[in-house]
C-alpha positions as CSV (number, residue, x, y, z in Angstrom):
1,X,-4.6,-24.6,24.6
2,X,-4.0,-21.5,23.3
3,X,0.0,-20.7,21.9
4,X,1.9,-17.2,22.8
5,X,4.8,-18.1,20.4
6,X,4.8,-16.2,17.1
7,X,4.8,-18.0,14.1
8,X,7.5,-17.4,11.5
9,X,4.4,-16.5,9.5
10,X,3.3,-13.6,11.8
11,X,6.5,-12.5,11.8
12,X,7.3,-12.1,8.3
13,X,3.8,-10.2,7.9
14,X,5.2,-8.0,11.2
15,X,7.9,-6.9,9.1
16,X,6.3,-6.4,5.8
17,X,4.0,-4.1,7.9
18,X,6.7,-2.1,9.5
19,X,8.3,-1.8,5.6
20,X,5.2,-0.8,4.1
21,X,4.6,1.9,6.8
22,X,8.1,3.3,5.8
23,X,6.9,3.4,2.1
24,X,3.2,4.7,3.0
25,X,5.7,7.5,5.3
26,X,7.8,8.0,2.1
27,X,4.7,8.9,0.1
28,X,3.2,11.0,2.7
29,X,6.5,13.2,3.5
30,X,7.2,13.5,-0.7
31,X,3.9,14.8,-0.9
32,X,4.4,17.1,1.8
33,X,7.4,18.3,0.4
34,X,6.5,19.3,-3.1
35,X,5.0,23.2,-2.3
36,X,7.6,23.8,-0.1
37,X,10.5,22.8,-2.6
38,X,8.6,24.6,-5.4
39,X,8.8,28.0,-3.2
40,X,12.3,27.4,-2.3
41,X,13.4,26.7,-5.6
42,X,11.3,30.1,-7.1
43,X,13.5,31.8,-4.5
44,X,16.3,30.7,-5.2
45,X,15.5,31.6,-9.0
46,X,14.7,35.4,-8.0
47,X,17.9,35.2,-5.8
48,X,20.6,33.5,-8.2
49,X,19.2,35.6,-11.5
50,X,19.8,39.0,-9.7
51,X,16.5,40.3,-10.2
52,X,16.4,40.7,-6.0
53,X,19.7,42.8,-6.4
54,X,17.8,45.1,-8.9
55,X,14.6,45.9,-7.0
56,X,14.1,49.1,-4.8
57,X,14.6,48.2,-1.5
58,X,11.2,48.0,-0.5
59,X,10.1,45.6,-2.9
60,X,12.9,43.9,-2.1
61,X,11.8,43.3,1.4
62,X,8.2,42.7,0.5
63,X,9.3,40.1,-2.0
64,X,11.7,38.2,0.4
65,X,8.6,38.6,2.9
66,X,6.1,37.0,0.6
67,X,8.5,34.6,0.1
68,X,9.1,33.3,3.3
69,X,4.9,33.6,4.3
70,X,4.6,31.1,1.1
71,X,7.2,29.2,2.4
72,X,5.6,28.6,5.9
73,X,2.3,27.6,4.6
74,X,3.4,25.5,1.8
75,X,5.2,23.9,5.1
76,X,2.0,23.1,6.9
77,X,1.3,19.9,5.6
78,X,4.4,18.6,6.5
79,X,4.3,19.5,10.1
80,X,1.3,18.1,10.5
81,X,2.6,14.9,9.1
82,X,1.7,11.2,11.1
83,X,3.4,8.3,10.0
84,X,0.8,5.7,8.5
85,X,-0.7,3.2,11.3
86,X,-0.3,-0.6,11.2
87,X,-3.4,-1.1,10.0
88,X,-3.3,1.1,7.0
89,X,0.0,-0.5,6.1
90,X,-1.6,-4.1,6.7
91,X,-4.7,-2.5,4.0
92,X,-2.7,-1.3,1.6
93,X,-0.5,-4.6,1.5
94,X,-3.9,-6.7,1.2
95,X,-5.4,-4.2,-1.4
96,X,-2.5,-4.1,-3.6
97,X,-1.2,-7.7,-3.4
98,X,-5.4,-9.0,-4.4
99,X,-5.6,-10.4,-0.8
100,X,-9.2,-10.9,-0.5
101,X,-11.1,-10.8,3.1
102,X,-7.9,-9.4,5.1
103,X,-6.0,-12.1,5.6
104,X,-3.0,-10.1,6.5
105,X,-5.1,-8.5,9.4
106,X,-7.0,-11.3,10.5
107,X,-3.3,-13.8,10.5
108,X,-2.9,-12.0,14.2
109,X,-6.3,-12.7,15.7
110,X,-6.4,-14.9,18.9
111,X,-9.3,-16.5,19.6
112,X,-11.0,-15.8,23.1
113,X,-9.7,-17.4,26.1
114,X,-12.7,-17.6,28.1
115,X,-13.0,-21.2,27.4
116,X,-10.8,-24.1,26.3
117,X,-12.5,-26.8,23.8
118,X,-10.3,-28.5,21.9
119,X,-12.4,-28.8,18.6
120,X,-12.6,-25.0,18.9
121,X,-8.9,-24.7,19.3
122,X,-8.8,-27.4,16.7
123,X,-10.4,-25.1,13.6
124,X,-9.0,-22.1,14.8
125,X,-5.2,-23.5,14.1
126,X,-6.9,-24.7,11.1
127,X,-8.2,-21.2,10.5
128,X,-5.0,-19.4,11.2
129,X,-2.9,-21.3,8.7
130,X,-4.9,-21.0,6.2
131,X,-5.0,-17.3,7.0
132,X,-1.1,-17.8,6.8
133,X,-0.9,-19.8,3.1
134,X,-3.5,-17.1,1.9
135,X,-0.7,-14.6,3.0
136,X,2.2,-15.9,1.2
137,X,2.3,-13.5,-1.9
138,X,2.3,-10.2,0.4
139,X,4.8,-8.4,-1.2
140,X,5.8,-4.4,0.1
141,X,4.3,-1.8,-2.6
142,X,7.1,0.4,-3.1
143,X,6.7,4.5,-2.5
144,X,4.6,6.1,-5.4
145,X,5.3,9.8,-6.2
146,X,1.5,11.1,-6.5
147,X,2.7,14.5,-7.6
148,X,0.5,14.5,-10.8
149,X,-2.5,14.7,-8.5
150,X,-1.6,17.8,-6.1
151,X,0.4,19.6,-8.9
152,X,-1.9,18.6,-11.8
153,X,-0.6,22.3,-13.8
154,X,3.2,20.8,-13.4
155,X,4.1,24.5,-11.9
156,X,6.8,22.3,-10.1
157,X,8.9,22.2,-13.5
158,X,8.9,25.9,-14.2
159,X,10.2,26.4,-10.6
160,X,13.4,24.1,-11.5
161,X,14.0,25.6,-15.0
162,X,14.1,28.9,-13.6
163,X,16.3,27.7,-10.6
164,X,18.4,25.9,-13.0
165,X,18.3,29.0,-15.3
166,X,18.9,31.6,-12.8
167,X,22.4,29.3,-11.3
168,X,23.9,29.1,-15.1
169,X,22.6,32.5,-16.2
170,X,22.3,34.5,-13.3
171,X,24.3,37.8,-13.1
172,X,27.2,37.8,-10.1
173,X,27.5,35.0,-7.8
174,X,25.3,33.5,-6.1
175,X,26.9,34.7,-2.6
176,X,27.3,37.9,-3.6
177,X,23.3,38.2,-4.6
178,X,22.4,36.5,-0.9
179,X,24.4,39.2,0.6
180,X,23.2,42.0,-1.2
């Protein structure tokens, strides 16, 4: 006979899943993030230092407009964003915990109900515990920044100096230099 309850086992896997998923979303969203923070934070360097307030107006405008154009296609990768699937959470928990031959994926297989033989049912209980035990050191692999791979130059750092820069050293406030 084949059992619908859920094992505290399954469960707990369940839930690491769901946690992992969150850190796998983490990693995808920081990712996503860093060109668009490095454009914002170049703007707000041209904007705070008053270097805006001393172009002709043209440039000016062509400036702010290049600006903005970087700014919505550093953005693409973040609207196309998908939150990692159970499955890749369940992978990347097996791969970084040393779980050999999936045991995290294959803890939730049912066996086929076509027929009931009890020596079958008898190995697969057998089967699914030991799936379970081989389980037990799962443990969620927190959110890595991977920044040194997309930004391998480091041209986010410059951006914050300068931001940084611009907000202690700037000339006039930074209000007045957004309104001007």
């Amino acid at each position: 006979m084949i059992r619908d309850e859920c094992p505290p086992g399954l469960r707990r896997i369940d839930r690491l899943s769901f946690w992992q998923r969150v850190a796998l979303g983490f990693e995808g969203l920081w990712q996503a993030a860093q060109w668009p923070l490095v454009v914002v934070l170049a703007g707000l360097a041209l904007t705070a230092s008053g270097v805006l307030r001393l172009m002709p107006d043209a440039l000016r405008l062509v400036t702010v407009a290049a600006v903005l154009a970087l700014f919505l296609t550093a953005l693409w990768p973040a609207l196309r964003f998908k939150l990692p699937s159970r499955r890749a959470a369940l992978r990347h928990l097996e791969q970084q915990s040393g779980v050999a031959h999936r045991g995290a994926s294959a803890a939730a297989d049912t066996l086929a109900p076509e027929r009931e033989v009890p020596a079958a049912e008898r190995l697969w209980e057998e089967h699914k515990r030991r799936q379970l035990a081989a389980v037990e050191g799962l443990k969620v692999v927190p959110p890595r920044s991977h920044w040194r791979l997309f930004d391998p130059l480091a041209l986010r750092l410059p951006a914050v100096l300068a931001a940084v820069a611009a907000l202690i050293l700037g000339q006039g406030s930074l209000g007045s230099n957004l309104r001007e």
